[in-house]
ROKOL-722531 format. One record per residue (C-alpha): residue in three letters; y, x, z negated. Coordinates in steps of 0.2 Angstrom, whole numbers, plus 5000, padded with zeros to 4 digits. Example, Ala and Ser with C-alpha at 12.3 -4.5 7.8 and 13.67 -1.06 7.14 Angstrom:
// ROKOL-722531
Ala497850624961Ser499550684964
***
This chain:
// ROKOL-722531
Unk509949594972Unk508649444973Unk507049574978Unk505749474967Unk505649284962Unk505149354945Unk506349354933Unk505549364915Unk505449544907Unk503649544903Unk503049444918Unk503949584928Unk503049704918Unk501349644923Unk501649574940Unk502449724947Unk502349854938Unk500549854930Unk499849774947Unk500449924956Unk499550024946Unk497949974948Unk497250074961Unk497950234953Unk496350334947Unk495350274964Unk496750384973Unk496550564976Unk497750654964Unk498550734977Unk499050644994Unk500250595008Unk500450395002Unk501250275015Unk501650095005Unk501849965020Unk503149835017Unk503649904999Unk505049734996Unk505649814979Unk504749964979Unk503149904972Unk501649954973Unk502450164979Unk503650174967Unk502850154952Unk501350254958Unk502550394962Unk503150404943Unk501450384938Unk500750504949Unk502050634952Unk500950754965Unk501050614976Unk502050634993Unk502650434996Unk503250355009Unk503950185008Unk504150065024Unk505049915025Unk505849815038Unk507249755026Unk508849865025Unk509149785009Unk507549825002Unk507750005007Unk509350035002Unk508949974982Unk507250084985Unk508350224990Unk509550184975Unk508250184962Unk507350354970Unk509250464967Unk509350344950Unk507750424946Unk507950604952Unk506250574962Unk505750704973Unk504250704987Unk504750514989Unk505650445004Unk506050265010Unk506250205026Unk506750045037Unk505650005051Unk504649865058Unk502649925057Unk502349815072Unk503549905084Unk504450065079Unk503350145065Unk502650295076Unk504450345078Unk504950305059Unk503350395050Unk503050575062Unk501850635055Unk500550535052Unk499050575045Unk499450495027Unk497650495015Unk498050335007Unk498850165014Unk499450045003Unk500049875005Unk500249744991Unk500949594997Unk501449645017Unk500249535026Unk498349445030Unk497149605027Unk496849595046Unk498449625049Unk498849745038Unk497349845041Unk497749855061Unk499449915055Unk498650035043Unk497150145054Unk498450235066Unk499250285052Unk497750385041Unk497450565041Unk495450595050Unk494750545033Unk495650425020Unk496050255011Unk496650105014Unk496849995000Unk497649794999Unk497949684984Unk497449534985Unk496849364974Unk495449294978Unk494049374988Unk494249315007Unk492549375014Unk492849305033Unk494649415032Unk493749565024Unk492549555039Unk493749545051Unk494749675042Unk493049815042Unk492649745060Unk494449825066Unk493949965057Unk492449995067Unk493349955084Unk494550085081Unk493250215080Unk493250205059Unk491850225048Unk491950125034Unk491550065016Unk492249935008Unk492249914989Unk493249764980Unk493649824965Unk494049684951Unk495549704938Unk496449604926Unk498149574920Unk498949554906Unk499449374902Unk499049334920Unk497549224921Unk497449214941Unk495849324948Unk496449474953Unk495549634966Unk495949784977Unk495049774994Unk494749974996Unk494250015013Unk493550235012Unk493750275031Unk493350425041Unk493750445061Unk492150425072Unk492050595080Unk490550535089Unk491850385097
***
């Protein structure tokens, strides 16, 4: 269905399926999980299979996408695992009711800003936002804690290194812990 560039078996192994992994044991074992722009079902997915006491909720804007994320979730006899087509940026409050999800996940949807801005309405009062990302970007992580903050959010951010298999490219999860300023 053309979802991913990547083509070789092992490389697909790594690059999706062990890269979605990777913020696995920082999750809480059981949570509400949103994956914004989940493409080919990556990172929720496979977190869902690995992780069966999470409730997930994938977003995308592309029906495609959706409809093969749908496909492999009845292939798979998943429960406690939706998927759904909507654009974040204009119609997620109606696509997502409720929210309050403990843990946001995006792996390759946007700048961490972005993503991030995206990300805080949709939290539960206390819970996680986590971005993958290559290289450490300092001003954008600023930026990204700096919303946050504006948003009434109090923060701590953790980068959290990791390595892949046969990938040499630097690799690290941006973990932002977040709990709604009552005091705001």
């Amino acid at each position: 269905m053309n979802l991913t560039a990547i083509t070789d078996p092992l490389a697909i192994l790594s690059k999706h399926f062990l890269d979605s992994l990777a913020p696995l044991a920082l999750m809480p074992p059981r949570a509400r999980l949103l994956d914004i722009g989940s493409g080919a079902g990556f990172p929720g997915i496979p977190l869902k299979i690995a992780n069966p006491h999470l409730d997930v909720r994938l977003v995308d804007a592309s029906r495609k996408r959706v409809s093969f994320q749908k496909h492999i979730i009845r292939s798979l006899g998943l429960t406690g695992i939706d998927a759904a087509q909507c654009r974040m940026e204009a119609d997620a409050r109606a696509a997502l009711e409720p929210a309050g999800f403990e843990v946001v996940v995006s792996r390759a949807f946007a700048d961490l800003p972005t993503f991030v801005a995206l990300a805080w309405p949709q939290l539960a009062s206390t819970g996680q936002v986590v971005a993958w990302r290559g290289r450490a970007d300092p001003a954008q992580e600023d930026r990204a804690l700096a919303l946050m903050e504006q948003a009434g959010w109090r923060c701590r951010m953790e980068q959290v290194p990791y390595r892949l298999p046969g990938v040499t490219a630097e690799r690290h999860l941006v973990v932002l812990e977040a709990r709604r300023d009552t005091a705001a």
